[in-house]
PyMOL Python script that loads the backbone (N, CA, C, O; Angstrom):
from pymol import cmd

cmd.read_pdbstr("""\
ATOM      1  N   UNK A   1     -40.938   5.288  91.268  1.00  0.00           N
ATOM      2  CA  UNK A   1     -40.155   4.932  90.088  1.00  0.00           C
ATOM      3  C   UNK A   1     -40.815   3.836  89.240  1.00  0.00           C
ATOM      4  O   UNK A   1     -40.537   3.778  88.042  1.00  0.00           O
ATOM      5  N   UNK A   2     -41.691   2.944  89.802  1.00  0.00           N
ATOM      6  CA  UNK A   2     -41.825   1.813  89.165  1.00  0.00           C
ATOM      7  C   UNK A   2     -43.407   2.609  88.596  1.00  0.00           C
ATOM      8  O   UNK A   2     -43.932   2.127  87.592  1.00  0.00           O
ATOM      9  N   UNK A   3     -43.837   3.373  89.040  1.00  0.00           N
ATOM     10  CA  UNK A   3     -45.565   3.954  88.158  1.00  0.00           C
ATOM     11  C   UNK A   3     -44.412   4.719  87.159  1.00  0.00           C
ATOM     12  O   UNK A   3     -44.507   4.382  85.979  1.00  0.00           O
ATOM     13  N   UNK A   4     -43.612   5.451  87.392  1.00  0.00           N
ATOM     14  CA  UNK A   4     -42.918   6.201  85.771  1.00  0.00           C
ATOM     15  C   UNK A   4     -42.640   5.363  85.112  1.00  0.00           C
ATOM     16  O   UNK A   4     -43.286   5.360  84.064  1.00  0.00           O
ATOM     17  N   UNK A   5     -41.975   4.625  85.209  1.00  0.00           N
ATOM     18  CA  UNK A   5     -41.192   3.244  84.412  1.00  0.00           C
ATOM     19  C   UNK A   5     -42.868   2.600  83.271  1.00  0.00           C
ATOM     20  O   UNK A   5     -42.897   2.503  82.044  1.00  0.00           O
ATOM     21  N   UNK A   6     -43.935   2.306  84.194  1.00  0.00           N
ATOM     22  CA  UNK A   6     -44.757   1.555  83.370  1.00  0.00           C
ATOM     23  C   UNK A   6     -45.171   2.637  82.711  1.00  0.00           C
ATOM     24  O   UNK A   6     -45.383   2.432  81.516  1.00  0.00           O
ATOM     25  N   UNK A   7     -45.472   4.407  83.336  1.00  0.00           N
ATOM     26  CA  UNK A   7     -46.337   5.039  82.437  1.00  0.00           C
ATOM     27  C   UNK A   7     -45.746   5.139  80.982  1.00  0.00           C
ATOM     28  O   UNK A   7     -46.425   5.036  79.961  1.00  0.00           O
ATOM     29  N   UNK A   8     -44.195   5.385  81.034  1.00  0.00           N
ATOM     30  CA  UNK A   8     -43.357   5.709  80.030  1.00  0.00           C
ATOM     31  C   UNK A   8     -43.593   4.187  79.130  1.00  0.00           C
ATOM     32  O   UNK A   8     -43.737   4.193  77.908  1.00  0.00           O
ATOM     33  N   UNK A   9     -43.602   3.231  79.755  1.00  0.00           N
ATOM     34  CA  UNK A   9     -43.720   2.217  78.855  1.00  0.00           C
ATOM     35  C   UNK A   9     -45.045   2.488  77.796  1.00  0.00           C
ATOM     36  O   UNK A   9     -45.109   2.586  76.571  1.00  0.00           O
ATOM     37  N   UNK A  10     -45.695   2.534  78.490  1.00  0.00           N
ATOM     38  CA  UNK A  10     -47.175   2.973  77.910  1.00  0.00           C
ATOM     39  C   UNK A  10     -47.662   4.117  76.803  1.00  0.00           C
ATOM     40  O   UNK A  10     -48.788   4.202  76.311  1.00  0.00           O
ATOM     41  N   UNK A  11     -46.360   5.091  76.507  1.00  0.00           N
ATOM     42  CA  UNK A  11     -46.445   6.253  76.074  1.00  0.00           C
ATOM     43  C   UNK A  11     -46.413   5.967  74.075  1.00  0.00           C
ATOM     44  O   UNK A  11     -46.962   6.618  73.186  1.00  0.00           O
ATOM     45  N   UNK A  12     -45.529   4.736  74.008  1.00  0.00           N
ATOM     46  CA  UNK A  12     -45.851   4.546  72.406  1.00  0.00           C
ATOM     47  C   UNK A  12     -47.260   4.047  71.923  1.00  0.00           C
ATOM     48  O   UNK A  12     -47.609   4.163  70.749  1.00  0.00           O
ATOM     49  N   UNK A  13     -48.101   3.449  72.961  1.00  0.00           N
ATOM     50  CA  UNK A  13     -49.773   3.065  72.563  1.00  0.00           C
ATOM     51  C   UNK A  13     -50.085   4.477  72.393  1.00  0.00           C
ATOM     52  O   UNK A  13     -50.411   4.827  71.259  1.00  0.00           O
ATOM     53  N   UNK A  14     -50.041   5.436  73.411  1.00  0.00           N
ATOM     54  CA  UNK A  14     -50.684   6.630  72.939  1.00  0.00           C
ATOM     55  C   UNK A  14     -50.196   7.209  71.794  1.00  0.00           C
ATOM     56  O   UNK A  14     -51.070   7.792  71.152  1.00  0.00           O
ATOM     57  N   UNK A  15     -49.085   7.245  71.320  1.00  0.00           N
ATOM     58  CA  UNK A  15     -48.819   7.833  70.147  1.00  0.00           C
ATOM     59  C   UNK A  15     -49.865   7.069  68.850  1.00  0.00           C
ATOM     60  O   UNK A  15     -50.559   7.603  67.985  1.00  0.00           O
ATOM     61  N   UNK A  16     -49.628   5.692  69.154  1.00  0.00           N
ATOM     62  CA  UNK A  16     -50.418   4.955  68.148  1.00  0.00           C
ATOM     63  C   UNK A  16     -52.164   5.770  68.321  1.00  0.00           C
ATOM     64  O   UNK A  16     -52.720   6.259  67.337  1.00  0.00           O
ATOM     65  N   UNK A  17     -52.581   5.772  69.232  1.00  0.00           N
ATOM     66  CA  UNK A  17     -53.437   6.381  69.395  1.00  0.00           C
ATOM     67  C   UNK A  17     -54.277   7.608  68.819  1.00  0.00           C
ATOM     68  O   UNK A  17     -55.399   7.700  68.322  1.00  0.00           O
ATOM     69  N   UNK A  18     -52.665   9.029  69.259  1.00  0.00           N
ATOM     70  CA  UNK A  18     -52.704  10.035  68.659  1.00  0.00           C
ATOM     71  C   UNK A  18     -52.623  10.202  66.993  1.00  0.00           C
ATOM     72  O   UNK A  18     -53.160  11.071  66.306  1.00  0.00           O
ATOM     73  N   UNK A  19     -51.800   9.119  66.581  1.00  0.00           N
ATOM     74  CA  UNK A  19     -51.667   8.707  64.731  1.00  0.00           C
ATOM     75  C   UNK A  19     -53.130   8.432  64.643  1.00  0.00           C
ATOM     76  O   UNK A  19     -53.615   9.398  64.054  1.00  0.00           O
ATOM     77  N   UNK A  20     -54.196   7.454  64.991  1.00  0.00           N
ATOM     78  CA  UNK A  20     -55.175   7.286  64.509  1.00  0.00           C
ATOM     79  C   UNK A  20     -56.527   8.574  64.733  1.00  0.00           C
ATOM     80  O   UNK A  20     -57.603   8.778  64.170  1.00  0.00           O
ATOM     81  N   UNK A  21     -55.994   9.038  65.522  1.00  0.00           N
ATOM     82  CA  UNK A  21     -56.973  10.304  65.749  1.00  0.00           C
ATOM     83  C   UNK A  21     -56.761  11.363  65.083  1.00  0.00           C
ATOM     84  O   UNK A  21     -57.764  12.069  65.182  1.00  0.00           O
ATOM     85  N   UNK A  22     -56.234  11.689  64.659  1.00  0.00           N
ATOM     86  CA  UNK A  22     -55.296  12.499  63.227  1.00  0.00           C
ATOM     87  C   UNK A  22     -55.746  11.957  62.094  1.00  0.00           C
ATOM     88  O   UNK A  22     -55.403  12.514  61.051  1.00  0.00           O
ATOM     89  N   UNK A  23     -56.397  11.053  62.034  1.00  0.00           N
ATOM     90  CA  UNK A  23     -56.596  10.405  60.462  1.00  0.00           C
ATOM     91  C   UNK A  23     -55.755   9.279  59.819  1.00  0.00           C
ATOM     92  O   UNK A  23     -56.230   8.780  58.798  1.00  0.00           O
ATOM     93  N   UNK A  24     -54.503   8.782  60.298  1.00  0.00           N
ATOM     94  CA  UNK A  24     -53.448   8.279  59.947  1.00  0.00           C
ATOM     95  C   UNK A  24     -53.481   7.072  60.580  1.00  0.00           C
ATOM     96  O   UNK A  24     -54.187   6.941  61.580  1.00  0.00           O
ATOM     97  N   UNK A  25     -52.603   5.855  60.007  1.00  0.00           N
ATOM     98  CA  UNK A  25     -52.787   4.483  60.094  1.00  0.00           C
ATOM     99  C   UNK A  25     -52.004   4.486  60.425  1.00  0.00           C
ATOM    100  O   UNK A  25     -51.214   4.713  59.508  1.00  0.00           O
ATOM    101  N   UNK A  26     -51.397   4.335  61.543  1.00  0.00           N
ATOM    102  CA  UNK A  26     -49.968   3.626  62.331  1.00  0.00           C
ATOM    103  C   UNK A  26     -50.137   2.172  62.432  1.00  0.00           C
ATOM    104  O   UNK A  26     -49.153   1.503  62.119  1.00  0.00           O
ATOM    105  N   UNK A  27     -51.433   1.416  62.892  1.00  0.00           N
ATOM    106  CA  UNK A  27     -51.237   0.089  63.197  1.00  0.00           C
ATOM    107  C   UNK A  27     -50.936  -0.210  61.650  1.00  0.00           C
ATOM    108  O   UNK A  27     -49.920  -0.864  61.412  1.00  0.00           O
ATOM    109  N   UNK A  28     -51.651   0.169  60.692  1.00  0.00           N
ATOM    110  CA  UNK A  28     -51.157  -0.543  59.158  1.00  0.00           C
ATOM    111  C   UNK A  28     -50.295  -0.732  58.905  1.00  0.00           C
ATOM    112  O   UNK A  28     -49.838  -1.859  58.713  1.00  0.00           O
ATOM    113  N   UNK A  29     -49.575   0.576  58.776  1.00  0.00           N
ATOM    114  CA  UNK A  29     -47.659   0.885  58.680  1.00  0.00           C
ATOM    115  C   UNK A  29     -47.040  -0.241  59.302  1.00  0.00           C
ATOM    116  O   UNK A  29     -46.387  -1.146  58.783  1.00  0.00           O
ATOM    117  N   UNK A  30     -47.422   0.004  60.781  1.00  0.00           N
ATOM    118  CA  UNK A  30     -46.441  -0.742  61.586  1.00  0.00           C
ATOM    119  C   UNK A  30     -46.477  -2.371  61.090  1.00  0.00           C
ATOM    120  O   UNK A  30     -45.507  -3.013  60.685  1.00  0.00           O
ATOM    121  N   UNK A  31     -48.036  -2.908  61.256  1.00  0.00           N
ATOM    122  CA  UNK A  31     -48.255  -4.432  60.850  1.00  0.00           C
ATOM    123  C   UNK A  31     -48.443  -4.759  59.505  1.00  0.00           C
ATOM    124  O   UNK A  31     -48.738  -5.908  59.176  1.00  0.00           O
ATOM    125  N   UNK A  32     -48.260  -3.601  58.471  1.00  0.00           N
ATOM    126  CA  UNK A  32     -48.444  -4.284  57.021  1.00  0.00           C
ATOM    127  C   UNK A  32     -47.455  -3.946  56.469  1.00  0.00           C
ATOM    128  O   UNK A  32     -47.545  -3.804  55.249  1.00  0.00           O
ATOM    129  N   UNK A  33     -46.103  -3.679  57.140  1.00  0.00           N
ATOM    130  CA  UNK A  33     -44.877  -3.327  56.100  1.00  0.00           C
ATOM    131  C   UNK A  33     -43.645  -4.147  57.018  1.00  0.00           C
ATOM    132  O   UNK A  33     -43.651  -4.429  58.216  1.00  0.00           O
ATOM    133  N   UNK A  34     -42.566  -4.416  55.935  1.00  0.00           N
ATOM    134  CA  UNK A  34     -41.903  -5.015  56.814  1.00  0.00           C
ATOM    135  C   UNK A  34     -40.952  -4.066  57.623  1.00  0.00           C
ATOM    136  O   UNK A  34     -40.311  -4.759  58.413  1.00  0.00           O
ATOM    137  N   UNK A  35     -40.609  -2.697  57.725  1.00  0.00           N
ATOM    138  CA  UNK A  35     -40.468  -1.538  58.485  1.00  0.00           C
ATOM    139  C   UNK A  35     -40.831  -1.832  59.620  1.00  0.00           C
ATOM    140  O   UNK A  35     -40.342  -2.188  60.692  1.00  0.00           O
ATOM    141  N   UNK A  36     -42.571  -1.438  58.810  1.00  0.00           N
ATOM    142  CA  UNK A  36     -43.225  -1.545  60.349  1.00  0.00           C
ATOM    143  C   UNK A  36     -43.051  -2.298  61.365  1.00  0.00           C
ATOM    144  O   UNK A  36     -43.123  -2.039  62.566  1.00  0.00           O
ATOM    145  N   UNK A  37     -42.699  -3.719  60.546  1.00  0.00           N
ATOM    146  CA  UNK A  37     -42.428  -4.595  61.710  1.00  0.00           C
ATOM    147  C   UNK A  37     -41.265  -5.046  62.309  1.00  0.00           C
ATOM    148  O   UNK A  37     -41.053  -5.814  63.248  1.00  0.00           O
ATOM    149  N   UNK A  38     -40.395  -4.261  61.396  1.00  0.00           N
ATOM    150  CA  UNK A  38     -38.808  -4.361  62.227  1.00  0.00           C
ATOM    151  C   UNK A  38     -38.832  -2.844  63.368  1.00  0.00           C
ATOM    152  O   UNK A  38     -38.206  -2.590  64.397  1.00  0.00           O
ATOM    153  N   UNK A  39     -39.768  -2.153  62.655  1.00  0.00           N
ATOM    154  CA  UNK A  39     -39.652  -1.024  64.205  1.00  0.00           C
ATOM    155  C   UNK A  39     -41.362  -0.987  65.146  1.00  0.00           C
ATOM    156  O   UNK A  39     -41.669  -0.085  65.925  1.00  0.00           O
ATOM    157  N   UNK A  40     -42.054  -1.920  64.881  1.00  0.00           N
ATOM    158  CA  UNK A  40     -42.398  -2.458  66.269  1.00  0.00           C
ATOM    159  C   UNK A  40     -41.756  -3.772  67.229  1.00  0.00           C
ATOM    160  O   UNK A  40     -41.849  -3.838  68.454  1.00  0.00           O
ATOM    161  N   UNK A  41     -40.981  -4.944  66.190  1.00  0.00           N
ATOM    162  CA  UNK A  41     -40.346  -5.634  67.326  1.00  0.00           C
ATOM    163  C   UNK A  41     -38.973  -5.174  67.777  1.00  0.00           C
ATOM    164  O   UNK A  41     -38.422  -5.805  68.679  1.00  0.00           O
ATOM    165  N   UNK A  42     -38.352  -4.093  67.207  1.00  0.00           N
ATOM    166  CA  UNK A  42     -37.099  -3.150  67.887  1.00  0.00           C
ATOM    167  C   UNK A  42     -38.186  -2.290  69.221  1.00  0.00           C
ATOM    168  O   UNK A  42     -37.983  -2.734  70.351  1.00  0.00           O
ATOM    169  N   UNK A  43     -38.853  -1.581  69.159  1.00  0.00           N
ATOM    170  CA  UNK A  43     -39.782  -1.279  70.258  1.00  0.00           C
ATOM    171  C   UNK A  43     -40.148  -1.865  71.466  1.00  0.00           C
ATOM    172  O   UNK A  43     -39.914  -1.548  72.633  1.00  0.00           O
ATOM    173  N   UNK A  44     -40.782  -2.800  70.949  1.00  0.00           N
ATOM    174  CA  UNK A  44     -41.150  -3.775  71.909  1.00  0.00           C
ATOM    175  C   UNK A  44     -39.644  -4.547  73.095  1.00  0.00           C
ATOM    176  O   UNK A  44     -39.758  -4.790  74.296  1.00  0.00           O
ATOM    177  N   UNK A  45     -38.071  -4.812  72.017  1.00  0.00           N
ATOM    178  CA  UNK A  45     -37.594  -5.358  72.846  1.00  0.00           C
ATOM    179  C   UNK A  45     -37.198  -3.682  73.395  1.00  0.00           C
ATOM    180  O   UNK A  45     -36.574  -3.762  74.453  1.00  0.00           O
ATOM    181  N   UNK A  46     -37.320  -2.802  73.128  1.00  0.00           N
ATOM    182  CA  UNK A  46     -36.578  -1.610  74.096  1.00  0.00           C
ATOM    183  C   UNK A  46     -37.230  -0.924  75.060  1.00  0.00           C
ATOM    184  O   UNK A  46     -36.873  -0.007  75.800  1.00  0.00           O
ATOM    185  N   UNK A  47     -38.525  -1.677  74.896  1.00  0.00           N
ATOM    186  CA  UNK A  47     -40.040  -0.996  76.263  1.00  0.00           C
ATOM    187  C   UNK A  47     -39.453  -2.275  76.746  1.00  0.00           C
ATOM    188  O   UNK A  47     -38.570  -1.663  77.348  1.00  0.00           O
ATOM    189  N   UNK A  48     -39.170  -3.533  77.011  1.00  0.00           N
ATOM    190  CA  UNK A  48     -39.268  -4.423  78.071  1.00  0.00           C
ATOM    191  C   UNK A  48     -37.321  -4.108  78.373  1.00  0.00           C
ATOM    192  O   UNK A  48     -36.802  -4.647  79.351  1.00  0.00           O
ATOM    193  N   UNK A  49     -36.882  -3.651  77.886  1.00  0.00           N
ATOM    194  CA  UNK A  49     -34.944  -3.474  78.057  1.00  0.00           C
ATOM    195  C   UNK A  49     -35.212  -2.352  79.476  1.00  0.00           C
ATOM    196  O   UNK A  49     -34.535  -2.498  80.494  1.00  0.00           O
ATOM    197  N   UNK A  50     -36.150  -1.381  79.380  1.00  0.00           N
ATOM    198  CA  UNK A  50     -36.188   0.021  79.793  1.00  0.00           C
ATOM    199  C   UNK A  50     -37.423  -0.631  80.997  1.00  0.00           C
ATOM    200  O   UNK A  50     -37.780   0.117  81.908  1.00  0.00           O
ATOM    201  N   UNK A  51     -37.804  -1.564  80.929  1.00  0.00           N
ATOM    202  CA  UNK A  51     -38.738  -2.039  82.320  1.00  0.00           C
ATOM    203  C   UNK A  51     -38.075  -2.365  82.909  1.00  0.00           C
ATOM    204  O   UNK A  51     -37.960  -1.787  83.990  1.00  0.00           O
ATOM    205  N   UNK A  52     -36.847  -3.957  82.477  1.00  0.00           N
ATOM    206  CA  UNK A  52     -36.180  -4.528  82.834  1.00  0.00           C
ATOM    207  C   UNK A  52     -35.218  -3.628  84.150  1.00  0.00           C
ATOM    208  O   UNK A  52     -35.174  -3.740  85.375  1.00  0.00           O
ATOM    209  N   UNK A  53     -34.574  -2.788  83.214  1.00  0.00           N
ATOM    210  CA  UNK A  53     -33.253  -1.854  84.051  1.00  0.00           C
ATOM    211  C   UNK A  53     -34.160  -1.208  84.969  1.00  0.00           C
ATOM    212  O   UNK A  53     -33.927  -1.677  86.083  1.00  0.00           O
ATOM    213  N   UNK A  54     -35.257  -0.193  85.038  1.00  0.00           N
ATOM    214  CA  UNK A  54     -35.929  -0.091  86.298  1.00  0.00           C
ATOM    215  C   UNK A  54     -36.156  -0.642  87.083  1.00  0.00           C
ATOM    216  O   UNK A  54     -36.034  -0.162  88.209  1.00  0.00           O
ATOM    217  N   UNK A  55     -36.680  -2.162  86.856  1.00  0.00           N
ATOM    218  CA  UNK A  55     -37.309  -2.860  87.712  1.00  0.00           C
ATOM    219  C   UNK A  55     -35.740  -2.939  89.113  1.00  0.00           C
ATOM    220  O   UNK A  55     -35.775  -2.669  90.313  1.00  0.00           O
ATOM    221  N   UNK A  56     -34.600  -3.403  88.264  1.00  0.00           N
ATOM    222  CA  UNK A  56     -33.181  -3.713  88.812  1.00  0.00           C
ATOM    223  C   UNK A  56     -32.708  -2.458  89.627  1.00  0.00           C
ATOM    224  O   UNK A  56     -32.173  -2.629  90.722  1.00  0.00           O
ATOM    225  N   UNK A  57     -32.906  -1.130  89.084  1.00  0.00           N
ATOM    226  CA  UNK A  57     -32.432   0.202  89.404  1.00  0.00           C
ATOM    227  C   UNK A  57     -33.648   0.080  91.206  1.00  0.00           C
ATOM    228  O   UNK A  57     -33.093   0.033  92.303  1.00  0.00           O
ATOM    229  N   UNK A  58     -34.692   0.063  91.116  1.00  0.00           N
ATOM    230  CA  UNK A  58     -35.697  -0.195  92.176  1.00  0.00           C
ATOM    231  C   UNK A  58     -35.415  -1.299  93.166  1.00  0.00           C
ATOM    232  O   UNK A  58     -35.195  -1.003  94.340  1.00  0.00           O
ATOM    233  N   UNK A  59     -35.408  -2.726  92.705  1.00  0.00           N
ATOM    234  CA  UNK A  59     -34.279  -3.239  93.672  1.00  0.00           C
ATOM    235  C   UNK A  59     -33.312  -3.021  94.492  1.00  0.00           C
ATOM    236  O   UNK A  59     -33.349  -2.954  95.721  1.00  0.00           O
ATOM    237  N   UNK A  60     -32.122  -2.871  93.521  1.00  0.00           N
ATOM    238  CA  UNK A  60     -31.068  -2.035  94.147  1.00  0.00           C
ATOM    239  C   UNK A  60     -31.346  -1.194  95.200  1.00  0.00           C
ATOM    240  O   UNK A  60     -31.241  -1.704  96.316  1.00  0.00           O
ATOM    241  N   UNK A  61     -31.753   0.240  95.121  1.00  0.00           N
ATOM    242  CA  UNK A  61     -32.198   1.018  95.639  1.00  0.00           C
ATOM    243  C   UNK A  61     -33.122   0.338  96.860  1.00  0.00           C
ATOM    244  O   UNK A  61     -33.106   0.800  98.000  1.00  0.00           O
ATOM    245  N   UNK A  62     -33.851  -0.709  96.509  1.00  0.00           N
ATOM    246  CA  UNK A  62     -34.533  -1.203  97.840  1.00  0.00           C
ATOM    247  C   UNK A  62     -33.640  -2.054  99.058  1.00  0.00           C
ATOM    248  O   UNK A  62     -33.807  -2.118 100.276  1.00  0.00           O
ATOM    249  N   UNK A  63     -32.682  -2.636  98.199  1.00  0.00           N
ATOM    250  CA  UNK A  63     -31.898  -3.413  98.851  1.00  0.00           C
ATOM    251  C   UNK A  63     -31.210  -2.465 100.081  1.00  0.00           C
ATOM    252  O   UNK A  63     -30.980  -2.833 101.234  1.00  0.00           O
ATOM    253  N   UNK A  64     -30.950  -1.128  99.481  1.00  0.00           N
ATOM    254  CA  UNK A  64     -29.362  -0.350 100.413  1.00  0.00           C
ATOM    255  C   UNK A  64     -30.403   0.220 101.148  1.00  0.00           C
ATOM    256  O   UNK A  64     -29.835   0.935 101.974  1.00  0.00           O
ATOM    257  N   UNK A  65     -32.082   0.336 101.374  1.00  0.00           N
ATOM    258  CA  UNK A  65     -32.492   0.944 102.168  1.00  0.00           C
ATOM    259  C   UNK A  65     -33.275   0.032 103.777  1.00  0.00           C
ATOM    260  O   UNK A  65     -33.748   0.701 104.696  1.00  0.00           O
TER     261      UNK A  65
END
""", "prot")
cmd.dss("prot")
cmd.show_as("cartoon", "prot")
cmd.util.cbc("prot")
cmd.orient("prot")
């Protein structure tokens, strides 16, 4: 659970990725508009919200075993 949790975290770099390999500027968008930067720091707190609750969900689960 905890390698899904980080891969999934990991899955919006590749998109950024896949945007620049396509021809297209995602880091620009994201860091030169103010959009961009209300939906990379909405991102950012919902990749560490979605680590967070795994990390707790894995606990748990470790605790009752």
């Amino acid at each position: 659970p905890r390698a899904t949790a980080r891969m999934l975290a990991l899955l919006p770099a590749l998109g950024l990725l896949l945007g620049v390999a396509i021809g297209g500027d995602p880091l620009g968008w994201l860091l030169g508009t103010t959009p961009g930067w209300a939906c990379l720091a909405l991102g950012l707190v919902l990749i560490a919200a979605g680590l967070a609750w795994a990390t707790r969900i894995v606990a748990r689960t470790e605790r009752l075993l």
